[in-house]
C-alpha positions in Angstrom: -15.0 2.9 -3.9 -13.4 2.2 -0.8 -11.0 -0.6 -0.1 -9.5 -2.9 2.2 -5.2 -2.1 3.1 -2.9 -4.1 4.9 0.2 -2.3 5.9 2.8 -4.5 7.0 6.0 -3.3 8.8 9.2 -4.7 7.9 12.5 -4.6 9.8 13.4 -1.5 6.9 10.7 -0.3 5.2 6.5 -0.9 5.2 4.3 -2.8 2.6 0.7 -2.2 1.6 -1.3 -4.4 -0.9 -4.8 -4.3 -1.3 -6.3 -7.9 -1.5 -9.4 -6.9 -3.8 -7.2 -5.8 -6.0 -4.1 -8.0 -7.7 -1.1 -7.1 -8.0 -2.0 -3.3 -6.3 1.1 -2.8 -4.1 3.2 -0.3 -2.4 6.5 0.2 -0.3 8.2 2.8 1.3 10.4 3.9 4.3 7.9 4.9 6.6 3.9 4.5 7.2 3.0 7.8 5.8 4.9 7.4 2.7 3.5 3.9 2.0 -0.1 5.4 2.9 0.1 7.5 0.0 2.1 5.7 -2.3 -0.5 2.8 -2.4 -3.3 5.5 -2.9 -1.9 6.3 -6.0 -1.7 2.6 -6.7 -4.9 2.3 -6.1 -6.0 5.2 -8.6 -3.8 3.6 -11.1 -5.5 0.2 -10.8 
């Protein structure tokens, strides 16, 4: 399935959540780290 991912830039870091999904969330120190760190959230889900 394919989801919706909202990657949000902080003044440190980036945050992704998907909204379809509860509680699915990711951080990390850049954009391509949080890309695939909430991947793997999203497998786990």
């Amino acid at each position: 399935m394919k989801y919706a991912v909202i990657i949000e830039k902080g003044n440190n870091s980036y945050g992704a959540y998907v909204p379809d999904l509860p509680g699915c969330v990711a951080v990390g120190e850049t954009a391509a780290e949080v890309k695939t760190l909430i991947q793997e959230a999203i497998e786990f889900h």
